[in-house]
Biotite code that builds the C-alpha atoms (Angstrom):
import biotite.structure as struc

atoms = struc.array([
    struc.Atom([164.525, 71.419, 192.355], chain_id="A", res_id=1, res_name="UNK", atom_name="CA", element="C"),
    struc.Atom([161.845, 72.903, 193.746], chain_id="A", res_id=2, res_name="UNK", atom_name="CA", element="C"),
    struc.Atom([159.125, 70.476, 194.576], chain_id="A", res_id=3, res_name="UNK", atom_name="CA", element="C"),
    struc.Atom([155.377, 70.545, 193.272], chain_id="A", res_id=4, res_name="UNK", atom_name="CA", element="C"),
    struc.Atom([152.730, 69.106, 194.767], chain_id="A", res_id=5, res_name="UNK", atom_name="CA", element="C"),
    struc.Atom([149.864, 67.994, 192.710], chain_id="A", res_id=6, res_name="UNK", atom_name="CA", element="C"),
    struc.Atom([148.102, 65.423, 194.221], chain_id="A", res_id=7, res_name="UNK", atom_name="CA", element="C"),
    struc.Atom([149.285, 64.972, 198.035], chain_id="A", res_id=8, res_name="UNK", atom_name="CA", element="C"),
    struc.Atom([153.113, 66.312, 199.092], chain_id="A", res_id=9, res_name="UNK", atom_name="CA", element="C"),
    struc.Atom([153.874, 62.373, 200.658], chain_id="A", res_id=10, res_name="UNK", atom_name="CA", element="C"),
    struc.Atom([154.434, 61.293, 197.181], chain_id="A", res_id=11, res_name="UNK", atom_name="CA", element="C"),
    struc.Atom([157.000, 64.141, 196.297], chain_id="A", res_id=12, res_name="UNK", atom_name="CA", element="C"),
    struc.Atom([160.384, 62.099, 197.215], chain_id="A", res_id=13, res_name="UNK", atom_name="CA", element="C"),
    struc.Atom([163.412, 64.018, 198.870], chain_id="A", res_id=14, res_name="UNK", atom_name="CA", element="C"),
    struc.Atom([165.573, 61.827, 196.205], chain_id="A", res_id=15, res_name="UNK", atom_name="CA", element="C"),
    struc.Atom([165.413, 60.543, 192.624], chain_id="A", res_id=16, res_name="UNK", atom_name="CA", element="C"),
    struc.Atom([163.034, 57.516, 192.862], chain_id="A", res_id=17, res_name="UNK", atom_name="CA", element="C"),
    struc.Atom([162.272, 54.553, 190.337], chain_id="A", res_id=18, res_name="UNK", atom_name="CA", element="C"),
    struc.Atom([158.986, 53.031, 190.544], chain_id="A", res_id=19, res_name="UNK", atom_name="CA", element="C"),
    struc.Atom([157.926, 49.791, 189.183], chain_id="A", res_id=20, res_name="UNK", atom_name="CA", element="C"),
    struc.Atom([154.543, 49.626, 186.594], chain_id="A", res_id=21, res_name="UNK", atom_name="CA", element="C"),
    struc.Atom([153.251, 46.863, 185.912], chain_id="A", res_id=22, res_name="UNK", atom_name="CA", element="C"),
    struc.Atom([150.689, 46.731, 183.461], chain_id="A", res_id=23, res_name="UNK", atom_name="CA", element="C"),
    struc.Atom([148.282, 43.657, 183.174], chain_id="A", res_id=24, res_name="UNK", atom_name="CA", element="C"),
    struc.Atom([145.726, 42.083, 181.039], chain_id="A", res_id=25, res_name="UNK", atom_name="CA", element="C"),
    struc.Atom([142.793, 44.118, 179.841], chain_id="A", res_id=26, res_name="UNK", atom_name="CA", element="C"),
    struc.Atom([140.832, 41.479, 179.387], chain_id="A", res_id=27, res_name="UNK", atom_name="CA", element="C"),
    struc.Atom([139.284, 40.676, 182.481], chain_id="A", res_id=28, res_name="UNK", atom_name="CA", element="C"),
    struc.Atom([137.311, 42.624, 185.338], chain_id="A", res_id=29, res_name="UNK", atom_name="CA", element="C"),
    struc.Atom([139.645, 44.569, 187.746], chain_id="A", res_id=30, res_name="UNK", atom_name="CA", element="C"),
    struc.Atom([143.084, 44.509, 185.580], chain_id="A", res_id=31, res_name="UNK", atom_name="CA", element="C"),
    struc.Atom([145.083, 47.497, 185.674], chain_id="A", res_id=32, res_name="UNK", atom_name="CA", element="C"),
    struc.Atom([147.960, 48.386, 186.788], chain_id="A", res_id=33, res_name="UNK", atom_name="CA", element="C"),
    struc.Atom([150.224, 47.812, 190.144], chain_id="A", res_id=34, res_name="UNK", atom_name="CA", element="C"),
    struc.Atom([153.287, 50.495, 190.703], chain_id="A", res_id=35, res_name="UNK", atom_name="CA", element="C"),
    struc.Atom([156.137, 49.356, 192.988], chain_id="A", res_id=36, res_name="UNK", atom_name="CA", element="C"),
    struc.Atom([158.250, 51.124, 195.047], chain_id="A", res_id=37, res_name="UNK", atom_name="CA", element="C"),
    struc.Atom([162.326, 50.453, 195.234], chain_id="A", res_id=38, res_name="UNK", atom_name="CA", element="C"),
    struc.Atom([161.296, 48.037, 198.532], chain_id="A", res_id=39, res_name="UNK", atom_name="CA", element="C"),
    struc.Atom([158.757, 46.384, 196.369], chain_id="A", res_id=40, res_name="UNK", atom_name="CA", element="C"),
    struc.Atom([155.795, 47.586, 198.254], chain_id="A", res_id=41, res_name="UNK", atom_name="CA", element="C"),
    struc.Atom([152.768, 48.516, 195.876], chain_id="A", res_id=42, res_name="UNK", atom_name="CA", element="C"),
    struc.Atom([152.548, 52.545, 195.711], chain_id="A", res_id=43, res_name="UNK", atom_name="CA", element="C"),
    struc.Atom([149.646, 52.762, 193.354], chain_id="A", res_id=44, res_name="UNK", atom_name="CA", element="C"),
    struc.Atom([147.204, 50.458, 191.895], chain_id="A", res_id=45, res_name="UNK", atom_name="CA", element="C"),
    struc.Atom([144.306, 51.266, 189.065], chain_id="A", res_id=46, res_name="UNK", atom_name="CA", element="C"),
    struc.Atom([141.550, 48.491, 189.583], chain_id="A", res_id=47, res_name="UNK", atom_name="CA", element="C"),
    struc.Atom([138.307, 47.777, 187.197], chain_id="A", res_id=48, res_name="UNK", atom_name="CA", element="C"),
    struc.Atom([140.492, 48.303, 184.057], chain_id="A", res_id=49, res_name="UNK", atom_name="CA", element="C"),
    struc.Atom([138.648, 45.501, 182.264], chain_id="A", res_id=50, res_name="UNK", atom_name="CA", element="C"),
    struc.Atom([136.211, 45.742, 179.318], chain_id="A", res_id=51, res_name="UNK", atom_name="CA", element="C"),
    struc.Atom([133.448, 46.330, 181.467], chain_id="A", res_id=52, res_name="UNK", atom_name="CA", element="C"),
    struc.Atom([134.970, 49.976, 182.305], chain_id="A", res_id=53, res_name="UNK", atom_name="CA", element="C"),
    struc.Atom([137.798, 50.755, 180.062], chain_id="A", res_id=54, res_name="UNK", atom_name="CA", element="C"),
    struc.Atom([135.259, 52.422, 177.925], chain_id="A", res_id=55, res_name="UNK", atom_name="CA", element="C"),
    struc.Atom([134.130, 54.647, 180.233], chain_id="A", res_id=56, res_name="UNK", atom_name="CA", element="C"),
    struc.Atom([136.702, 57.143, 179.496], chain_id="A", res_id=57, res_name="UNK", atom_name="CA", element="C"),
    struc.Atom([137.337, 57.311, 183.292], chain_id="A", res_id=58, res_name="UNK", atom_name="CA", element="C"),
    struc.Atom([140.168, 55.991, 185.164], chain_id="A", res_id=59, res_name="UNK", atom_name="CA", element="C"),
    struc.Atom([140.896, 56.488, 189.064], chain_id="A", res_id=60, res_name="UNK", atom_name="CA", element="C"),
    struc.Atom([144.521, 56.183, 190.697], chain_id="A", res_id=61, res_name="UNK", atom_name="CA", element="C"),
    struc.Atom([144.262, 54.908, 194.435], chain_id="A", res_id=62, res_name="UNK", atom_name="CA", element="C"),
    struc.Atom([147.022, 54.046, 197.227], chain_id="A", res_id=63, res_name="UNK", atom_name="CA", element="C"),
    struc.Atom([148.046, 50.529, 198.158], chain_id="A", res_id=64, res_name="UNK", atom_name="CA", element="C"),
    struc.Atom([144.891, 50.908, 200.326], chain_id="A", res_id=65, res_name="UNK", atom_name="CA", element="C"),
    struc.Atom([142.154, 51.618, 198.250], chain_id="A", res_id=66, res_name="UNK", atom_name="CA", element="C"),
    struc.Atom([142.009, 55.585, 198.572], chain_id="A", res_id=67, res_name="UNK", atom_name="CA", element="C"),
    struc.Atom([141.148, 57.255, 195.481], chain_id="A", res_id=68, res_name="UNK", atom_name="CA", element="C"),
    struc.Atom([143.985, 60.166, 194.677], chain_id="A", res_id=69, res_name="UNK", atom_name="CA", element="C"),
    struc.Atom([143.133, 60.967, 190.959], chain_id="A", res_id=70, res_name="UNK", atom_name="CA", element="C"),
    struc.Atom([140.412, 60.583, 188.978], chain_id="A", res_id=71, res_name="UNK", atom_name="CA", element="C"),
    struc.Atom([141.497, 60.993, 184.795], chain_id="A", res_id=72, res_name="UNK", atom_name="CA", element="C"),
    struc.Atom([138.887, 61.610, 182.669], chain_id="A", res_id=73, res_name="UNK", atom_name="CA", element="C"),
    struc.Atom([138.591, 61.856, 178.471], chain_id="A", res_id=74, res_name="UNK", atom_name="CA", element="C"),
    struc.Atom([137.059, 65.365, 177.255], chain_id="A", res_id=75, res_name="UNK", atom_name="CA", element="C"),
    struc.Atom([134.545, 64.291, 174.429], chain_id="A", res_id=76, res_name="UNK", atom_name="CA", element="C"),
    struc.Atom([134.639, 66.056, 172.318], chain_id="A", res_id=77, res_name="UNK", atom_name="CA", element="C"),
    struc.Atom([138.087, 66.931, 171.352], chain_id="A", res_id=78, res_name="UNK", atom_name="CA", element="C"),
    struc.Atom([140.007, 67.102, 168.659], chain_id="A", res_id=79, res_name="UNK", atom_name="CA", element="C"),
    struc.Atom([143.278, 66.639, 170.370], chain_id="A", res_id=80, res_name="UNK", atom_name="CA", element="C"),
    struc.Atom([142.237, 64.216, 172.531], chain_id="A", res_id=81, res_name="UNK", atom_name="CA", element="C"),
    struc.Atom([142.361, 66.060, 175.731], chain_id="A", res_id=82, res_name="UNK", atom_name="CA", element="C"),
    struc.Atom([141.814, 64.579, 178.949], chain_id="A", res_id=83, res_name="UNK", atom_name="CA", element="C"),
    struc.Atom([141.489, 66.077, 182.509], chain_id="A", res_id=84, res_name="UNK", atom_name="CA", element="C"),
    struc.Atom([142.303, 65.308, 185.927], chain_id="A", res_id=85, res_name="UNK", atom_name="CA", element="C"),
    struc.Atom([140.391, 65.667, 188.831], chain_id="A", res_id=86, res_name="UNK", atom_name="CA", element="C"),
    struc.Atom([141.759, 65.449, 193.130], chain_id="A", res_id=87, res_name="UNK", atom_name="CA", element="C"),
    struc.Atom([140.200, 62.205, 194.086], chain_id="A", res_id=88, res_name="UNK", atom_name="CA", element="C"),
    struc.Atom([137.132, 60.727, 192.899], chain_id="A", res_id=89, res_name="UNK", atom_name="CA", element="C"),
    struc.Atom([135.651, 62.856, 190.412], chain_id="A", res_id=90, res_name="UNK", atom_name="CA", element="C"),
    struc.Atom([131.837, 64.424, 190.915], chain_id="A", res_id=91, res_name="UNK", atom_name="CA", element="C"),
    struc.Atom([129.462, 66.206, 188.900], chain_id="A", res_id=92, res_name="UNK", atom_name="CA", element="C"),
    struc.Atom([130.401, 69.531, 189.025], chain_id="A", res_id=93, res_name="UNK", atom_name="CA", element="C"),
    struc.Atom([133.994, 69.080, 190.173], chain_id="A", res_id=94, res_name="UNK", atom_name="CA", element="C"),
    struc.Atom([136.624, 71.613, 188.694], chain_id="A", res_id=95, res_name="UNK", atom_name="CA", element="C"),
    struc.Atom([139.650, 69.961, 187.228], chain_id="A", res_id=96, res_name="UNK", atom_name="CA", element="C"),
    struc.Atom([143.302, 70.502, 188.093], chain_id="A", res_id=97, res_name="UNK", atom_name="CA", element="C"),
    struc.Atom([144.916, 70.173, 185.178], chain_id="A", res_id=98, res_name="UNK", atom_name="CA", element="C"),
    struc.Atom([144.466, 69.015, 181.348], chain_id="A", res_id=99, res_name="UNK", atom_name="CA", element="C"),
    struc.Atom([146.588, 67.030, 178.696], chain_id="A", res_id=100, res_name="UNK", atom_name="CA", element="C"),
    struc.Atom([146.526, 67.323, 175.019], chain_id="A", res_id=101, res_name="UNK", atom_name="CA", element="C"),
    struc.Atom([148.098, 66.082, 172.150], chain_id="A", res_id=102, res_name="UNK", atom_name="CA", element="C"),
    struc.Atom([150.304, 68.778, 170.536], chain_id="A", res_id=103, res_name="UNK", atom_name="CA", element="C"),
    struc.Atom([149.029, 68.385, 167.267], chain_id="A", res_id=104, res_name="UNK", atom_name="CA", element="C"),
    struc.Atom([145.881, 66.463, 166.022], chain_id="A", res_id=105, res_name="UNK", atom_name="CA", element="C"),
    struc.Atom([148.461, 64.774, 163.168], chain_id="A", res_id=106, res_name="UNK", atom_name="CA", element="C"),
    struc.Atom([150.042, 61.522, 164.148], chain_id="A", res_id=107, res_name="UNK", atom_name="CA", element="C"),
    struc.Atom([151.500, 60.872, 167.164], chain_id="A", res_id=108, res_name="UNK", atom_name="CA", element="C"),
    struc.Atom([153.259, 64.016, 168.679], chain_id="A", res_id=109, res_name="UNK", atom_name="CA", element="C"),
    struc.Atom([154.141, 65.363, 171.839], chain_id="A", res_id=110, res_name="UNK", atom_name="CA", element="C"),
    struc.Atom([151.751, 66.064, 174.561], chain_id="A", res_id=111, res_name="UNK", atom_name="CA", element="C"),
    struc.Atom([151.364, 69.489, 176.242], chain_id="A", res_id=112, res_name="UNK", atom_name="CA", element="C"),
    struc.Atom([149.853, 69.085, 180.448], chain_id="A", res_id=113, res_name="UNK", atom_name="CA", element="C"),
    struc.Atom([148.978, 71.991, 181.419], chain_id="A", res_id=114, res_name="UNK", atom_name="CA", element="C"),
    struc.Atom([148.407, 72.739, 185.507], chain_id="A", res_id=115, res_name="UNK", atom_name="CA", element="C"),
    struc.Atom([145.538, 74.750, 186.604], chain_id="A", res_id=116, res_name="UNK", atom_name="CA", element="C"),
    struc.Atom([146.636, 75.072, 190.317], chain_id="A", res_id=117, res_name="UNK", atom_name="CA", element="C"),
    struc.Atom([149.716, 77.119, 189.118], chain_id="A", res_id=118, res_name="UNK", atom_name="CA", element="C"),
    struc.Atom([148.984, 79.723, 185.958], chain_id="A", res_id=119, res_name="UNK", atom_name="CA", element="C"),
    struc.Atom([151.415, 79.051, 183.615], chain_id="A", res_id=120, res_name="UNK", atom_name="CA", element="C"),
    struc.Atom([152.838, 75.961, 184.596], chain_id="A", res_id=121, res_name="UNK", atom_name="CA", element="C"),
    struc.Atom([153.116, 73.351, 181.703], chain_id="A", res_id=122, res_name="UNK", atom_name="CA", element="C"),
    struc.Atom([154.850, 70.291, 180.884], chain_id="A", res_id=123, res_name="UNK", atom_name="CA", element="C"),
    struc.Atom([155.482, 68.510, 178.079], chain_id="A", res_id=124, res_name="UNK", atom_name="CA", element="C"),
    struc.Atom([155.825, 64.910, 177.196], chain_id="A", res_id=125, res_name="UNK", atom_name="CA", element="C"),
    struc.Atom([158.147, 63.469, 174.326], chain_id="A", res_id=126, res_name="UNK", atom_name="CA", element="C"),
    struc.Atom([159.418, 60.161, 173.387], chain_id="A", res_id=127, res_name="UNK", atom_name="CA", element="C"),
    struc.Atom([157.951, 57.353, 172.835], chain_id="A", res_id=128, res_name="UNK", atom_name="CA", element="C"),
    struc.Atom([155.144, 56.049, 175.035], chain_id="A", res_id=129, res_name="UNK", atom_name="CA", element="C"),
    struc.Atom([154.747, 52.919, 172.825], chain_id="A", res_id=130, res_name="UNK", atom_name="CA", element="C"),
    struc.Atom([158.395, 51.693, 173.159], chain_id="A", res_id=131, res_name="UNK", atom_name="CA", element="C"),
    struc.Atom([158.219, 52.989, 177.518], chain_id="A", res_id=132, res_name="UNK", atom_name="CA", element="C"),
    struc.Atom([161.049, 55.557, 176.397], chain_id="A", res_id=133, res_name="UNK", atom_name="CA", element="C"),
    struc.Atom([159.819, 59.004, 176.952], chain_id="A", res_id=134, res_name="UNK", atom_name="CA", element="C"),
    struc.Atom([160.347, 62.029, 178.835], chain_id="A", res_id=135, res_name="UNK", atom_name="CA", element="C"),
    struc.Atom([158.358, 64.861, 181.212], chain_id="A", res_id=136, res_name="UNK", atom_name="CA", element="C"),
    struc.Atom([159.625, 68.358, 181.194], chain_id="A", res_id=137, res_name="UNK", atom_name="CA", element="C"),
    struc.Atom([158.239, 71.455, 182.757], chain_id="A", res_id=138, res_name="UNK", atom_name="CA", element="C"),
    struc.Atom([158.648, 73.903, 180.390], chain_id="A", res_id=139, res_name="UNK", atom_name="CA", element="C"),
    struc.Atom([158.238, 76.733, 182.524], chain_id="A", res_id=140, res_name="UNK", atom_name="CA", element="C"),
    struc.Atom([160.993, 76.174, 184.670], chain_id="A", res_id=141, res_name="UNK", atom_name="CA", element="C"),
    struc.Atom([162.988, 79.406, 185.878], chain_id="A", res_id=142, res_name="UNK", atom_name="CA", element="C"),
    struc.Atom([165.963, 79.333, 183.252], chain_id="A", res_id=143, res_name="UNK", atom_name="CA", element="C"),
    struc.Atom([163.556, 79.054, 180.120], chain_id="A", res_id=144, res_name="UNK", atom_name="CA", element="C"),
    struc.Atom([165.322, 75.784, 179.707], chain_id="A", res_id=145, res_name="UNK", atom_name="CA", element="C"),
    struc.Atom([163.059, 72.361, 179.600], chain_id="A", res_id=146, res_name="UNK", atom_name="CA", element="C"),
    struc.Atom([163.788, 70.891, 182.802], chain_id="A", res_id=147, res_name="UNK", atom_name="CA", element="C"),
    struc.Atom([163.220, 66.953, 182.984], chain_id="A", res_id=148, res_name="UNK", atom_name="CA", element="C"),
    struc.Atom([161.057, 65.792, 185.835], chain_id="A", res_id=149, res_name="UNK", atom_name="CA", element="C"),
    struc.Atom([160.317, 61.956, 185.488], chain_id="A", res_id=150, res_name="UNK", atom_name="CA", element="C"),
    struc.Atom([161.104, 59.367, 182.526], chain_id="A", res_id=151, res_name="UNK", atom_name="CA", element="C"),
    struc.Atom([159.653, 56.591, 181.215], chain_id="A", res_id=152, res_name="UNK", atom_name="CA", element="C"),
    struc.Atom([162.050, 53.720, 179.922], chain_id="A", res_id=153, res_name="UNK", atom_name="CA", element="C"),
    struc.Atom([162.485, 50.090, 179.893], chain_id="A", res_id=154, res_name="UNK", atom_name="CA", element="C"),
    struc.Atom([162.910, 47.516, 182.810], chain_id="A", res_id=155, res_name="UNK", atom_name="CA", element="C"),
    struc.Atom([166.154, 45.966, 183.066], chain_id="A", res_id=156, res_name="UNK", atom_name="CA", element="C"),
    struc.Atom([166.218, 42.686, 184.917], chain_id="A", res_id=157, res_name="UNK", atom_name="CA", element="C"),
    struc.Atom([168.859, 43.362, 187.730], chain_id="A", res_id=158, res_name="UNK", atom_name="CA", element="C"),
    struc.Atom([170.122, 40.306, 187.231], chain_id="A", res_id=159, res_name="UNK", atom_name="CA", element="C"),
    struc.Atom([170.516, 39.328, 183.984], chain_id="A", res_id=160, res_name="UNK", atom_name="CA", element="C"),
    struc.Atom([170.437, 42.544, 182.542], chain_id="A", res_id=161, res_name="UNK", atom_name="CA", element="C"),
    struc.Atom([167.873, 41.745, 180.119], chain_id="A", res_id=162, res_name="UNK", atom_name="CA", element="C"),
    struc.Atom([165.297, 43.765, 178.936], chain_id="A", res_id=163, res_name="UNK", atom_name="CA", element="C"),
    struc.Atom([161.549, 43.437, 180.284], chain_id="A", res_id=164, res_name="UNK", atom_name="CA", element="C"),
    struc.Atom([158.633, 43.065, 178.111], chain_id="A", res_id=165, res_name="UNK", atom_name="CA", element="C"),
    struc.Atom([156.848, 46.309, 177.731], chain_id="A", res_id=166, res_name="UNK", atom_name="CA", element="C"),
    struc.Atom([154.184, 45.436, 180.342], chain_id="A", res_id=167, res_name="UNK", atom_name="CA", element="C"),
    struc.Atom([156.469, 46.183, 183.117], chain_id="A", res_id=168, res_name="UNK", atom_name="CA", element="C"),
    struc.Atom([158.152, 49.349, 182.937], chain_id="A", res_id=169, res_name="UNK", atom_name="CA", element="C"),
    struc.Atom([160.337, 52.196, 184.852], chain_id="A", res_id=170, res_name="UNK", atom_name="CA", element="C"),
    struc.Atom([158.850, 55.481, 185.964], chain_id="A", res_id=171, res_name="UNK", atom_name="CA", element="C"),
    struc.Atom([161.872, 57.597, 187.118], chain_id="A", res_id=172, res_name="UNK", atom_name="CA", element="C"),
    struc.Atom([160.774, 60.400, 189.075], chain_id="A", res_id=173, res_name="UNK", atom_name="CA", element="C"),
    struc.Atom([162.919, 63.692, 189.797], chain_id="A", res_id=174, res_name="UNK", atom_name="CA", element="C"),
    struc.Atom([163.088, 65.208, 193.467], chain_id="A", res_id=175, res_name="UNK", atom_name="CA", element="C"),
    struc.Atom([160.411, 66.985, 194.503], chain_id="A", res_id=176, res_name="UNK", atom_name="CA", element="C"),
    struc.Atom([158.222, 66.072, 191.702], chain_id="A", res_id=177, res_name="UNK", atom_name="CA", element="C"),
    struc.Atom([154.638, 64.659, 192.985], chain_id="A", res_id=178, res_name="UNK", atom_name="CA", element="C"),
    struc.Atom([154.578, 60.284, 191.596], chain_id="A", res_id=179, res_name="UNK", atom_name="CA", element="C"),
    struc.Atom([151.017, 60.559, 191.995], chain_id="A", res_id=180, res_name="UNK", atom_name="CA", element="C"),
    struc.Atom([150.677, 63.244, 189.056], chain_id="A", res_id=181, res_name="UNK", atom_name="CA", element="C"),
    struc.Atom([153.220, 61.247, 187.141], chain_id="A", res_id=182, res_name="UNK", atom_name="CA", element="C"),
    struc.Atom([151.561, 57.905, 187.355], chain_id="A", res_id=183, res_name="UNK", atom_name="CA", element="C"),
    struc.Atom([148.090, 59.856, 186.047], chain_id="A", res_id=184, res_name="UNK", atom_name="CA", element="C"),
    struc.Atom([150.296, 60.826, 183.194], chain_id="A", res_id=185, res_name="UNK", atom_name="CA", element="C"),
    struc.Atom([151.111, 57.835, 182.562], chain_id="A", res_id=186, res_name="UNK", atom_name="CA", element="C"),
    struc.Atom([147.271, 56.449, 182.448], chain_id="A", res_id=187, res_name="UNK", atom_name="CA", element="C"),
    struc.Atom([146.173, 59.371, 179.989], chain_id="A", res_id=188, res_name="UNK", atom_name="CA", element="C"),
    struc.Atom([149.319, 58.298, 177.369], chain_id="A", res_id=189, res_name="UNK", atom_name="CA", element="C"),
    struc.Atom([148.170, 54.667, 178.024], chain_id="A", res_id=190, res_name="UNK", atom_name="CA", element="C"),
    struc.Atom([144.580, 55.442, 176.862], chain_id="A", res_id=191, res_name="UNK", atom_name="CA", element="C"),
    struc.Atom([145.649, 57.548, 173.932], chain_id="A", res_id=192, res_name="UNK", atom_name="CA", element="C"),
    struc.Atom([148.407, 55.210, 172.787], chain_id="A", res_id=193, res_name="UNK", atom_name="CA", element="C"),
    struc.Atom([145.573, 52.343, 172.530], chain_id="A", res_id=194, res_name="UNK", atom_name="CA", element="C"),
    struc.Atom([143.192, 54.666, 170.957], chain_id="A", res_id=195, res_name="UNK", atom_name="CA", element="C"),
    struc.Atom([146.009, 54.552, 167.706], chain_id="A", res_id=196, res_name="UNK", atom_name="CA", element="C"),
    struc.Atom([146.047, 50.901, 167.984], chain_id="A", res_id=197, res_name="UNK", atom_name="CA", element="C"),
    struc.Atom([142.295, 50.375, 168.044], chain_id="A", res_id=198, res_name="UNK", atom_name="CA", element="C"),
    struc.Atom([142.563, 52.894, 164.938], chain_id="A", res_id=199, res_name="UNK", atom_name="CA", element="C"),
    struc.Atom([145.079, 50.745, 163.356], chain_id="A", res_id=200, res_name="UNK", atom_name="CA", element="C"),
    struc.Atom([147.781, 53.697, 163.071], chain_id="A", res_id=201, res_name="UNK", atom_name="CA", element="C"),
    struc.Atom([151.253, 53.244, 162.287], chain_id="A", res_id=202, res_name="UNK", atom_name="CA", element="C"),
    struc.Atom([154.078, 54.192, 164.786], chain_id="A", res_id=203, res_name="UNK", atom_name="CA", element="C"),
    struc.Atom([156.315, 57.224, 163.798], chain_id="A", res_id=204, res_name="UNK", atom_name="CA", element="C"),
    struc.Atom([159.122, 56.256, 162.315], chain_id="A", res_id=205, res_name="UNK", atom_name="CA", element="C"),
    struc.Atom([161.424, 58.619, 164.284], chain_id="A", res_id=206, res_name="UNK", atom_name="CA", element="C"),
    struc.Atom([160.257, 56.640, 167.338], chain_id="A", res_id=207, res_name="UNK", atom_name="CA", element="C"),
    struc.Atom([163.224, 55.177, 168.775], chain_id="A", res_id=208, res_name="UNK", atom_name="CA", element="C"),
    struc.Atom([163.300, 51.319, 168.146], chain_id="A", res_id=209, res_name="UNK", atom_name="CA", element="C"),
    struc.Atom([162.242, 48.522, 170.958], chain_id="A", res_id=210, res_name="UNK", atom_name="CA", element="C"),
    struc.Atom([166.029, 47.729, 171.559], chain_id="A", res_id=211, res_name="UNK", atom_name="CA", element="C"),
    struc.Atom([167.075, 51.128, 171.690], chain_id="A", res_id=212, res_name="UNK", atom_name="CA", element="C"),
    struc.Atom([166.679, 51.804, 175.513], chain_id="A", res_id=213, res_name="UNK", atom_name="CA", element="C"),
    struc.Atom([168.820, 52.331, 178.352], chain_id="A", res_id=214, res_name="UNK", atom_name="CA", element="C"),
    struc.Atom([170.682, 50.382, 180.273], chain_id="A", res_id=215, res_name="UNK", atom_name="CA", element="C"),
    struc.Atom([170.176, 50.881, 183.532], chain_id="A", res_id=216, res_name="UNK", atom_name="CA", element="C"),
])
């Protein structure tokens, strides 16, 4: 697969590569999320994701370190709930370098990312955010076919092979396909999945069911 870099080209992995995301409380100051590599070291981390920001219709993926490497950012208004993502930390004026949307403005759908960098390079997101079982596909690969480049599912516990509560989830990444962009994916269906549940809406009933997840 050829690779595509979004963000920086160190985060496009040579091999298939499952990240860890843990997702914790919003309800204090600087709660967010921590994403693990296989070795267990943190690879991302979004801070300031408590009440006193998580309004702001701004969130901003760093490195382990602190760096800021995306800044996602709610388009008001918008009908579809479209949100855009800027390289780094986002300034007044700043051109974005790519945009997400809900497919449709009925119900939960799919959602369509489309890249500015590359004209004509989209992707599209299906599943299930909700239940952490969904999948990325550019839809503009070569073949016409949708080609899967990262997944969403459930955490297994090695171990006891029991599955994880949905605040820590997998994020399976393809070769060649940039984590960084796929973990700011992953913040813009956060945000819109808790806009439905701030507006009280009901899941789809396709959705696949909380048990119904892989097993590995």
């Amino acid at each position: 697969m050829k690779g595509e870099v979004v963000v920086e080209e160190c985060f496009c992995f040579e091999e298939e590569t499952q990240l860890t995301v843990l997702k914790t409380s919003l309800f204090f100051a600087g709660d967010g999320f921590s994403v693990y590599d296989a070795k267990g070291d943190v690879l991302f981390r979004v801070d300031s994701y408590g009440p006193e920001t998580r309004h702001k219709d701004e969130l901003v993926l760093m490195n382990a370190a602190g760096k800021c490497l995306l800044t996602v950012r709610r388009k008001r208004p918008s009908l579809h709930q479209r949100w855009e993502g800027f390289l780094g930390e986002r300034c007044d004026g700043m051109k974005p370098i790519f945009s997400v949307k809900r497919s449709s403005i009925i119900g939960r759908s799919s959602v369509t990312v489309e890249l500015y960098g590359n004209p004509g390079e989209e992707y599209q997101i299906e599943g299930s955010f909700p239940q952490r079982c969904c999948r990325f596909y550019n839809t503009t690969s070569p073949n016409e076919s949708k080609e899967p480049v990262a997944e969403i599912r459930r955490k297994v516990d090695a171990s006891t092979h029991v599955v994880l509560g949905k605040d820590v989830f997998s994020l399976c990444v393809k070769p060649g396909f940039d984590s960084a962009f796929a973990m700011g994916l992953v913040l813009v269906l956060d945000q819109i999945d808790g806009e439905y549940a701030d507006d009280g809406d009901v899941a789809d009933p396709t959705s696949p069911e909380p048990d119904d997840v892989p097993s590995s």
